[in-house]
C-alpha positions as CSV (number, residue, x, y, z in Angstrom):
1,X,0.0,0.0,0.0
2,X,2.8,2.4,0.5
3,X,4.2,1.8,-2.5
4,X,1.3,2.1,-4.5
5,X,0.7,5.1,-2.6
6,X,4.0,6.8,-3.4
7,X,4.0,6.0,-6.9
8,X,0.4,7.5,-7.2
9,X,1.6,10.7,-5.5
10,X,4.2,10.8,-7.8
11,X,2.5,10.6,-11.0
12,X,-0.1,13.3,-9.6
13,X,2.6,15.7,-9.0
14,X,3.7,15.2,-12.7
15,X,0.4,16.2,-13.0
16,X,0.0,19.2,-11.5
17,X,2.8,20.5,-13.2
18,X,1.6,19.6,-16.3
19,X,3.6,16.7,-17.1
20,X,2.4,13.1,-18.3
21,X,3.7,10.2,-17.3
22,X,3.2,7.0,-19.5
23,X,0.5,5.0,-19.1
24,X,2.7,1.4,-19.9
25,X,5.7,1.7,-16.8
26,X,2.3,2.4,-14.4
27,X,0.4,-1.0,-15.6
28,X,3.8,-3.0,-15.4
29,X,4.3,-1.2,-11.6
30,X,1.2,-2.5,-10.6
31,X,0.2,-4.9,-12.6
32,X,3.2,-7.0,-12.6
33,X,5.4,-5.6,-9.8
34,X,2.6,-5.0,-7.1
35,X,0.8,-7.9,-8.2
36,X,3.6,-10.1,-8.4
37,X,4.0,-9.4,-4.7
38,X,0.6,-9.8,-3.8
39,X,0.1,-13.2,-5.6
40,X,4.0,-14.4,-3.9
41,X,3.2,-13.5,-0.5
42,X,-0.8,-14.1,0.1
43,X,-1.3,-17.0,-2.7
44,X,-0.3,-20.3,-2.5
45,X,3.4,-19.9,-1.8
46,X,2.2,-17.4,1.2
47,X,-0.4,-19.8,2.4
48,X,1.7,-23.1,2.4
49,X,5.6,-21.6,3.5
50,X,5.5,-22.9,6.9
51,X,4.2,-26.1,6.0
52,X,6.3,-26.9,2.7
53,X,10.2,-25.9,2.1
54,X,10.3,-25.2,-1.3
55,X,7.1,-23.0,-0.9
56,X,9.3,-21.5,1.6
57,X,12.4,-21.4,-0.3
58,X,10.4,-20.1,-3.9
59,X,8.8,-17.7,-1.9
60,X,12.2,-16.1,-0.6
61,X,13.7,-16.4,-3.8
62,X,11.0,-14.7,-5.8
63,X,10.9,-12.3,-3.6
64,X,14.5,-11.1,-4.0
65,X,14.8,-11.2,-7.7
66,X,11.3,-11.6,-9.1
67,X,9.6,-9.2,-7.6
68,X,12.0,-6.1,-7.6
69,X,13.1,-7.0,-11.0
70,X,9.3,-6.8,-12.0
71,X,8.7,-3.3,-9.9
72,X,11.6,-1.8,-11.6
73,X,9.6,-2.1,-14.9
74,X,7.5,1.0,-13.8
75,X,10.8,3.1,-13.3
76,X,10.0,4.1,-10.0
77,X,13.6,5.7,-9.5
78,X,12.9,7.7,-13.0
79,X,9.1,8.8,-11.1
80,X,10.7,9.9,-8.0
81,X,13.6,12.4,-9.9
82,X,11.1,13.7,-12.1
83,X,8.4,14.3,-9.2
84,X,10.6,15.4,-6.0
85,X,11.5,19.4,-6.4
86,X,14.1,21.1,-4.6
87,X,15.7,19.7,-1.2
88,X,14.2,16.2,-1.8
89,X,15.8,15.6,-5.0
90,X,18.9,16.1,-3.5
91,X,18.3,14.0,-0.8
92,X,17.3,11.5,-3.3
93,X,20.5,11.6,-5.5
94,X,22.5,12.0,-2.2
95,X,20.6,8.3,-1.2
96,X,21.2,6.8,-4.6
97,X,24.8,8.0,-4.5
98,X,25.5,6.7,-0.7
99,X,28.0,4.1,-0.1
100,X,25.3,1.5,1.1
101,X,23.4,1.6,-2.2
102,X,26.5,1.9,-4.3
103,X,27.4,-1.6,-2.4
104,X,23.9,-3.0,-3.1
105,X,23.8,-1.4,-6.8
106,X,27.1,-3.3,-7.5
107,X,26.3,-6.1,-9.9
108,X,29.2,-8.4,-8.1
109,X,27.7,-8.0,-4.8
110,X,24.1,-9.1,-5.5
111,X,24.6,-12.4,-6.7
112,X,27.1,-13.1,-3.4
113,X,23.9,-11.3,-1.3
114,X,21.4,-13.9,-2.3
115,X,23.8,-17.0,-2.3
116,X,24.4,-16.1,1.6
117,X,21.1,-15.7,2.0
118,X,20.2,-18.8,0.1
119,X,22.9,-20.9,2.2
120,X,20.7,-20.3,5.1
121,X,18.4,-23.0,3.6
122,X,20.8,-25.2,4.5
123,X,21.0,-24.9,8.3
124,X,18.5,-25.5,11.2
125,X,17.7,-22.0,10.8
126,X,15.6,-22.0,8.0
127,X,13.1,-24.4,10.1
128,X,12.7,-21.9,13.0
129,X,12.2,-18.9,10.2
130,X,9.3,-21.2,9.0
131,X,8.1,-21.7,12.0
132,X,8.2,-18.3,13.1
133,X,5.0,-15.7,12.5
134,X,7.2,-12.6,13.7
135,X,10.1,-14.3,11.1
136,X,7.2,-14.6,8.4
137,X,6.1,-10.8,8.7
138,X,9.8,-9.9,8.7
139,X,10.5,-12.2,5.5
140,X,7.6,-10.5,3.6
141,X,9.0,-7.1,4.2
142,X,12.4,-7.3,4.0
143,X,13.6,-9.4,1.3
144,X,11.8,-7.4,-1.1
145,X,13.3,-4.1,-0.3
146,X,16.7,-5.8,0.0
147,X,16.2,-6.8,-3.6
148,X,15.2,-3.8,-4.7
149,X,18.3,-1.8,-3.1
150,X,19.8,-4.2,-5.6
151,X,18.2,-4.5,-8.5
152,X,16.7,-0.2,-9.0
153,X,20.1,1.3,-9.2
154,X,21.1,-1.0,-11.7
155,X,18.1,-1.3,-14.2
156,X,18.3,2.7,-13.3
157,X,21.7,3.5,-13.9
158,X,21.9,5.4,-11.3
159,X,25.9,4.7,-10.4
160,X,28.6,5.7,-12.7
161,X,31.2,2.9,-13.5
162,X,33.6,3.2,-15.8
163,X,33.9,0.6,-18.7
164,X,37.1,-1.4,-16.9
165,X,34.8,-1.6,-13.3
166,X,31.8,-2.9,-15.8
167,X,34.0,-5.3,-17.5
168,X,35.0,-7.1,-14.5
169,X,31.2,-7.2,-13.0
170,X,30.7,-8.8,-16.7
171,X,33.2,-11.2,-16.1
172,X,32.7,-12.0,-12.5
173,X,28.6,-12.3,-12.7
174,X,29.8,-15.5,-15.3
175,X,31.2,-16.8,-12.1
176,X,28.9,-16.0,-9.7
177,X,26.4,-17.9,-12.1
178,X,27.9,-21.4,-10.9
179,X,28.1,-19.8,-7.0
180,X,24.8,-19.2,-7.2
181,X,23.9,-23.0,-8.2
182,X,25.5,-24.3,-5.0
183,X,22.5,-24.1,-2.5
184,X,20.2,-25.7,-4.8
185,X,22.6,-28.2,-5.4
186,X,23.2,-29.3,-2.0
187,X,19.4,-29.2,-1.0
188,X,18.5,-31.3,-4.4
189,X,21.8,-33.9,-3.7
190,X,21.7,-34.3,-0.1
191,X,19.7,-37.2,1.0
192,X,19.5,-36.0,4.7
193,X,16.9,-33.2,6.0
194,X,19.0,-30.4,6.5
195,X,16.8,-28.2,8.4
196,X,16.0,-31.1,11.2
197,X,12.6,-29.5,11.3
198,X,10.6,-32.0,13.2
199,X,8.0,-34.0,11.4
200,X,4.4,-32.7,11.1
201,X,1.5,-34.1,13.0
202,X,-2.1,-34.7,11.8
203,X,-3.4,-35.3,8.5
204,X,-2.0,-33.6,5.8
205,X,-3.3,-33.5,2.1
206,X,-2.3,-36.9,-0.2
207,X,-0.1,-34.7,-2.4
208,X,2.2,-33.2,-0.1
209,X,5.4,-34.5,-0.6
210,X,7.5,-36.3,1.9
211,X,10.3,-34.2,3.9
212,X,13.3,-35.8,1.3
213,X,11.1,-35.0,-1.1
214,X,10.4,-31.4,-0.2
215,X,14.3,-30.6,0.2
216,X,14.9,-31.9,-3.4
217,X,11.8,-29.9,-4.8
218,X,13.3,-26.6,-2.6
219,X,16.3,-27.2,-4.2
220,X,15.1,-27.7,-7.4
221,X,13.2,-24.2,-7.5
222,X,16.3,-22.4,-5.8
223,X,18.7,-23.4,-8.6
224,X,16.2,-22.7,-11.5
225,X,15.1,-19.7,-9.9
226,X,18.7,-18.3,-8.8
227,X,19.9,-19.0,-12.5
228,X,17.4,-17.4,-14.0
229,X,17.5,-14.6,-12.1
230,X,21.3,-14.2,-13.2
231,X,20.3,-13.7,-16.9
232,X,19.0,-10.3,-16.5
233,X,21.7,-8.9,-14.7
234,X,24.1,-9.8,-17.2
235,X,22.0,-8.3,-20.0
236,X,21.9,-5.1,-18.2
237,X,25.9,-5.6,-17.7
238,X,26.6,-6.0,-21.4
239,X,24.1,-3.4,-22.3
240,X,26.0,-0.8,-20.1
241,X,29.4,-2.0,-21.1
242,X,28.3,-1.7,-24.9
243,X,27.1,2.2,-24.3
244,X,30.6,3.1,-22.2
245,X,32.2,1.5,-24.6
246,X,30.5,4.2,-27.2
247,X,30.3,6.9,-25.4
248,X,34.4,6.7,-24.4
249,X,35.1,5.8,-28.5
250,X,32.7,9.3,-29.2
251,X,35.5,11.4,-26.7
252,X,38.4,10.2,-28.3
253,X,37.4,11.0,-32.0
254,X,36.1,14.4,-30.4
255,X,40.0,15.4,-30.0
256,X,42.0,16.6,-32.1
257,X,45.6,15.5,-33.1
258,X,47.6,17.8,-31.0
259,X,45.0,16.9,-27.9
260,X,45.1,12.9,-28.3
261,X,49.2,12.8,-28.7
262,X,49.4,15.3,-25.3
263,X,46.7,12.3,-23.6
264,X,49.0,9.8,-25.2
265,X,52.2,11.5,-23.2
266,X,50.5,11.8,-19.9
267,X,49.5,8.1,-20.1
268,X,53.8,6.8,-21.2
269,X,54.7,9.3,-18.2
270,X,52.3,7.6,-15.9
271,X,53.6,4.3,-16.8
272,X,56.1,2.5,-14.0
């Protein structure tokens, strides 16, 4: 709701000043990024989390990635600069330039973020999280707004890198692709129960799985889900590499002879 409600007051300050903004980022905000949420946390996923791991696990992951990847389609960072005036837009740029969000924003980081996160799965502490109402509320808060401090200033381009720093993000999200696939792994190849969540009493429907079972179907969804998720990133990765790349390539030819030989001289004199 507060979301929606920002993004609304946004779009009516536009307004009042007597600027549109388009009609297709505010369907995908809500549409697919609010409802997205909505249908993660209070559907079926939401419903069964404490009673299934890899409802559990899906819903985590989907949070993280899905969901903030989703919201970002309604450019909400490209709502706020063009709505906030004055002392708030520089409290905005001063937030999007800060050190924490420059860590989250940093394409190397994010992948490392949700593999810690995901590693948890694999400890006794991802039964008492599942057990936990206060844990649940928590979950269903947080992890969104941790992945969107990392996905909205990347789709945003809202931190400057230069093309070397954006060439080894490139090259290390490869990496991080088969770091990412190690949770899943373990929770599909282990044939203990990792969580030691004790077993649960009472009848339960004929199609739930068995606890082996539901540890191999968690890990299942956290590898697909985790390597999917990896995809976009390094689109975004090559896409910004690709316009560095251009724009550096339009400064040089921009100089003249004289200018490009004295560059040339600073760089040999720099040299060790």
């Amino acid at each position: 709701m507060a979301a929606a409600g920002l993004y609304l007051a946004g779009i009516l300050a536009l307004r009042r000043r007597g600027h549109r903004w388009p009609t297709a980022p505010t369907v995908w905000f809500f549409a697919l990024g609010l409802g997205s949420y909505a249908w993660v946390s209070f559907g079926f996923l939401g419903a069964y989390s404490s009673e299934l791991r890899w409802a559990f696990t899906t819903r985590i992951a989907l949070l993280l990635f899905a969901v903030p990847a989703l919201i970002s389609l309604g450019r909400p960072v490209a709502l706020a600069r063009l709505a906030l005036e004055g002392r708030r837009a520089s409290r905005l740029e001063a937030t999007l330039r800060s050190r924490a969000i420059r860590m989250f924003g940093n394409a190397m980081f994010a992948p490392l973020f949700a593999c810690a996160v995901f590693l948890v799965f694999l400890t006794p502490v991802a039964a008492v999280l599942r057990d936990n109402p206060w844990s649940e509320w928590t979950i269903t808060i947080l992890t969104p707004l941790a992945g969107m401090l990392m996905v909205l200033p990347i789709a945003a381009h809202s931190i400057i890198r230069t093309s070397f720093f954006v060439t080894v993000e490139f090259l290390l999200a490869f990496v991080e692709m088969l770091l990412d696939a190690v949770p899943g792994l373990l929770l599909r190849l282990n044939d203990g129960i990792l969580d030691h969540a004790p077993a649960v009493l009472g009848h339960l429907p004929f199609w739930f799985p068995n606890a082996l079972h539901d540890q191999h179907l968690s890990g299942d969804f956290l590898w697909f889900i985790a390597e999917i998720a990896d995809v976009p990133v390094l689109i975004i990765l090559f896409v910004r590499w690709m316009r560095l790349d251009r724009r550096e390539a339009t400064r040089y030819d921009d100089l003249s002879d004289a200018e490009l030989d004295a560059l040339t001289q600073a760089h040999l004199r720099q040299r060790p």
